[in-house]
BAFI-638310 format. One line per field, with one value per residue: residue number from 0; residue in one letter; x, y, z of N, C-alpha, C in turn. Coordinates in steps of 0.02 Angstrom, whole numbers. Layout:
<recs>
num	c(NUM;...)
residuo	c(a;...)
n_px	c(X;...)
n_py	c(Y;...)
n_pz	c(Z;...)
ca_px	c(X;...)
ca_py	c(Y;...)
ca_pz	c(Z;...)
c_px	c(X;...)
c_py	c(Y;...)
c_pz	c(Z;...)
</recs>
This chain:
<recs>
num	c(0;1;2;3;4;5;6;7;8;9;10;11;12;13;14;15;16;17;18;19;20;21;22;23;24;25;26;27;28;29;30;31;32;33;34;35;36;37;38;39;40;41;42;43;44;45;46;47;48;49;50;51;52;53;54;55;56;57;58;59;60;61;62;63;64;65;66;67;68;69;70;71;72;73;74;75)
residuo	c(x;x;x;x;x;x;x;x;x;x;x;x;x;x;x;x;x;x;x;x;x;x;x;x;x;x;x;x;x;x;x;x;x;x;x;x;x;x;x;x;x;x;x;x;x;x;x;x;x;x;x;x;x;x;x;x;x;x;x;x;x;x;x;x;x;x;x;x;x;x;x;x;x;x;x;x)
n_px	c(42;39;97;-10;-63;-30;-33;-14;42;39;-43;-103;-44;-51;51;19;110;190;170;226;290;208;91;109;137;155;285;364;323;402;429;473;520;531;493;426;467;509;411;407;376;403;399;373;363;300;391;505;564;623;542;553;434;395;284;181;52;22;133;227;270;218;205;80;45;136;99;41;-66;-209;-263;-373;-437;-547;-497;-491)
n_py	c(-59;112;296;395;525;689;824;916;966;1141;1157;1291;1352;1377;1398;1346;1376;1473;1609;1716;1679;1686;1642;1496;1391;1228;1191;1062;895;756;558;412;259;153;16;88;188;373;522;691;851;1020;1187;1352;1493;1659;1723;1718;1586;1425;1292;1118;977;830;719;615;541;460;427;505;616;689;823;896;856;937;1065;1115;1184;1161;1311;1315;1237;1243;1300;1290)
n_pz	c(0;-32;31;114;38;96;54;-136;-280;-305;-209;-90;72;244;384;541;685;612;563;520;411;282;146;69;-54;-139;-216;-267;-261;-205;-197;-160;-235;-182;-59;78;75;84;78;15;-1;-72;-1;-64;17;74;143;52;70;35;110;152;182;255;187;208;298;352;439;572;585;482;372;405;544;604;572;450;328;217;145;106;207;374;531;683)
ca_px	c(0;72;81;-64;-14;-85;-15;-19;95;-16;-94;-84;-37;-8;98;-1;141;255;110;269;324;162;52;140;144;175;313;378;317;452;406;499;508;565;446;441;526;487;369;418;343;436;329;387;306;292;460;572;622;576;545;509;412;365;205;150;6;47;210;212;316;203;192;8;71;187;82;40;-146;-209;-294;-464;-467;-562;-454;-545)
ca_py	c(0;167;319;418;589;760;892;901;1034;1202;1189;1345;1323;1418;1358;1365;1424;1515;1655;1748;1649;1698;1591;1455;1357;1180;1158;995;811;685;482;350;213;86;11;117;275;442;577;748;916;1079;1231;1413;1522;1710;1748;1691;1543;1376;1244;1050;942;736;719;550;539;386;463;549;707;730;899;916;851;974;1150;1138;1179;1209;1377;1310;1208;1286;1299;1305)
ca_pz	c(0;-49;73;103;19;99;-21;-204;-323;-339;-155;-47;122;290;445;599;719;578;520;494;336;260;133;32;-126;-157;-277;-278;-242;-215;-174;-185;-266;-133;-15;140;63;117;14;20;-28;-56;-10;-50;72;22;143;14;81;25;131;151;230;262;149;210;347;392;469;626;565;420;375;451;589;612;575;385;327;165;132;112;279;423;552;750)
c_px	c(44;42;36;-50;-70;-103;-1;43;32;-49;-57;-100;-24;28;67;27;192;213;149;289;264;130;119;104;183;212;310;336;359;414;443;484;513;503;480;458;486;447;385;382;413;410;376;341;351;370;538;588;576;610;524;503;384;285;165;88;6;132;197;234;293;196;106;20;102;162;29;-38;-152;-241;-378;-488;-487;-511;-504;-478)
c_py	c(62;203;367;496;655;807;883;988;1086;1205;1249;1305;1394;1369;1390;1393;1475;1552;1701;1750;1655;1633;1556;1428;1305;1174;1122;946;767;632;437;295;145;65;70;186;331;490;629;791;965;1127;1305;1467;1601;1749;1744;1639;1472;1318;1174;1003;866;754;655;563;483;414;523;601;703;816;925;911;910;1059;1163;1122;1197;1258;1362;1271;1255;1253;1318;1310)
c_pz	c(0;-3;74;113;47;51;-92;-228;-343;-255;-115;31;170;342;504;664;690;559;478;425;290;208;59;-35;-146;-216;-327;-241;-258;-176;-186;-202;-244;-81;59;153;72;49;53;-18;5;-84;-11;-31;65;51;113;14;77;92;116;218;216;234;147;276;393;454;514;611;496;437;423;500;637;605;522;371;270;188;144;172;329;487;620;779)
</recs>
């Protein structure tokens, strides 16, 4: 079973404790090809600076995990 992917290339994103780094933009999508292998996203977020993050769900340090929301999620 392949890993169960949050983010796609084109979604907008913010970072729930970075508000600083303002609203993002999904790059990249990397996956590997190996059983087990890691999925990545790399999001450039409007302070210049691109970042990345674990794009599996299955994986405790996915990016959701970790802060990352799209734009259109309500957020409580």
């Amino acid at each position: 079973m392949g890993p169960r992917i949050y983010l796609r290339v084109g979604d907008k994103v913010r970072h729930l404790k970075y508000k600083r780094w303002g609203t993002g933009e999904v790059i990249e999508e990397k996956h590997s090809t190996l059983a087990g292998g890691c999925c990545l996203v790399r999001i450039m977020f409007e302070d210049g600076i691109e970042r990345a993050f674990i794009n599996d769900m299955d994986n405790a340090l996915c990016c959701y995990y970790a802060g990352v929301r799209l734009l259109n999620e309500t957020v409580l």
